[in-house]
Residue, then its C-alpha position, 0 to 999 in steps of 0.5 A: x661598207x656593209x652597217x651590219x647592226x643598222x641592217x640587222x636592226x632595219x630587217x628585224x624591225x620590218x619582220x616584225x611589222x609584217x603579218x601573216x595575212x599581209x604576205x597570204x600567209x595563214x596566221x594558225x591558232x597559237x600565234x605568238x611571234x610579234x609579226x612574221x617569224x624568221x623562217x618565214x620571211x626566208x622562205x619569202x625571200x627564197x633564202x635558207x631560214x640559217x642564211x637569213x637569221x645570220x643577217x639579222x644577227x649581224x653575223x655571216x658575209x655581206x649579202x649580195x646584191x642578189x640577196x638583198x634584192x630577194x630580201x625586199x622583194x620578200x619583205x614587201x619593201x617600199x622603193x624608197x626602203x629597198x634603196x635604204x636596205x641596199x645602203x646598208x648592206x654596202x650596196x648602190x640601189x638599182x635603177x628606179x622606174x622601167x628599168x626596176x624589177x622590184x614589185x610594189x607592196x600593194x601590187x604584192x599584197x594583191x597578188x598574195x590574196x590571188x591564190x585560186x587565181x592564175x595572175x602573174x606580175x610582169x615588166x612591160x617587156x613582157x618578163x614575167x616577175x612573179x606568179x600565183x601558184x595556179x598561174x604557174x600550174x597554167x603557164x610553167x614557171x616562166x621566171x626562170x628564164x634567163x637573158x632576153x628569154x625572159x620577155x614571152x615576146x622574144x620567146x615567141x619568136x625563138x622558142x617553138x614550146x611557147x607558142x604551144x600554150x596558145x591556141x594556133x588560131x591565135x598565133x597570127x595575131x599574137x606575132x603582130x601583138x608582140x611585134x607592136x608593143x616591142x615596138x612601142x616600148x623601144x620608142x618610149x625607152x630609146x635606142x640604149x634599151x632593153x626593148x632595142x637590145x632584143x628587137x636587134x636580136x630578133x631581127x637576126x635571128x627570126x624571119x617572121x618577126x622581120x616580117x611582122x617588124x616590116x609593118x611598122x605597126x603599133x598599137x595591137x591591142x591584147x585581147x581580153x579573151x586569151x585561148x590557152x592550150x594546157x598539156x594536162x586539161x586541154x583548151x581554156x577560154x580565159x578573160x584576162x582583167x590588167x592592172x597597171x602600176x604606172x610608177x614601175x611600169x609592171x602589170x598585174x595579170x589576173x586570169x579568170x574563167x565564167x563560172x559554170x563554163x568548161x574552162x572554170x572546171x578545168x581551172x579548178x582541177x589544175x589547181x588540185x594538180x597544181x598542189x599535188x605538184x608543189x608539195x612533192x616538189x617541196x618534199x625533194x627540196x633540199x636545204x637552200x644556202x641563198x636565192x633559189x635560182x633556177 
């Protein structure tokens, strides 16, 4: 059962906790608010400012678990206090550890002061969680994809566009790279996982991943070097550095161009393009009444 003044009470508490600068957001001249405005933590947790002031009001239906699980995400919960928000929105918490989607506040607060910096946030699958805005500007929106699409290793498979992001040279290596760390992954989760559930899927539906599945191999590192093709600049020659949160198993994955290099320009001019296209895609935004689902 849903404690409407105990989740009021909880989200109000934390908003008020938070600061700009702790979720990259410009703290302006004439700030009162104690803490993070209303609208702000709905834009945050991708929720219209209406739905969210409800909530803290203790009016409104019960959020759902969809809800609740933007909310901490926005919030920059702890584990441990998204679970509590789930309490008491009448909800049983998620699944901790490799299964969870829920990002780390310090994974987050590094990923918020990323911003002229392509990173994104993905599960060990290879599903991607978050992005900065230049990350999308590089790579597309790659969280909306839904089922198994999510993990870029299923794409690779499955969906030529995916493959058109990366320099064919690289397409041999980057099959076997998949293929291997699937495989690792299903070792470590066991036979009832996602990691099974998609190696299956690809085993019916893709003759070269049978190929490169046949090899058994494990092991293929990343390169450090990644080679991008970009629809708008061209080709970009990036160094990838990686960050691993060990309790969730999530990577933070930043992108970065030697300065002075042609792909260091063309980094900086997808980021021009990158706000053009963001702030005309906020212009034509209506109003939302829950999470934003692509």
């Amino acid at each position: 059962m849903i404690d409407r003044t105990g989740l009021a009470e909880f989200l109000r508490r934390r908003r008020e906790l938070l600061q700009p600068e702790d979720v990259g957001l410009p703290r302006g001249r004439r700030r009162r608010t104690k803490g993070l405005r209303r609208e702000e933590v709905a834009a945050l947790c991708h929720l219209s400012a209406d739905y969210y002031s409800r909530i803290e009001r203790e009016r409104g239906p019960q959020p759902s678990e969809q809800m609740i699980a933007s909310i901490a995400q926005g919030l920059h919960l702890s584990i441990d206090e998204r679970d509590h928000l789930f309490r008491l929105a009448g909800h049983q918490p998620p699944p901790r550890g490799a299964a969870s989607e829920h990002i780390s506040p310090g994974l987050l607060r590094i990923l918020d002061r990323l911003d002229d910096t392509p990173a994104e946030v993905v599960t060990e699958l290879g599903e991607t969680l978050r992005q900065t805005p230049l990350g999308v500007a590089l790579a597309g929106d790659t969280t909306g994809y839904r089922g198994p699409a999510r993990s870029i290793g299923y794409r690779w498979f499955t969906d030529p566009g995916t493959r058109q992001r990366y320099a064919p040279e690289d397409h041999p290596f980057l099959s076997r790279m998949f293929a291997a760390g699937l495989r690792q992954v299903l070792a470590l989760r066991g036979p009832n996982s996602r990691a099974a559930e998609y190696a299956e899927l690809l085993l019916a539906e893709s003759e070269e991943f049978r190929q490169v599945w046949d090899a058994q191999e494990v092991g293929v590192r990343p390169n450090d070097v990644k080679h991008f093709v970009h629809p708008e600049v061209g080709a970009l020659e990036l160094t990838c550095q990686t960050l691993l949160d060990p309790e969730q198993s999530h990577r933070l994955l930043v992108y970065t161009a030697e300065p002075g290099s042609e792909s260091h320009e063309k980094l900086q001019l997808l980021a021009v393009l990158g706000a053009q296209t963001a702030a005309f895609a906020h212009g034509e935004r209506p109003e939302e009444t829950g999470p934003l689902v692509p």
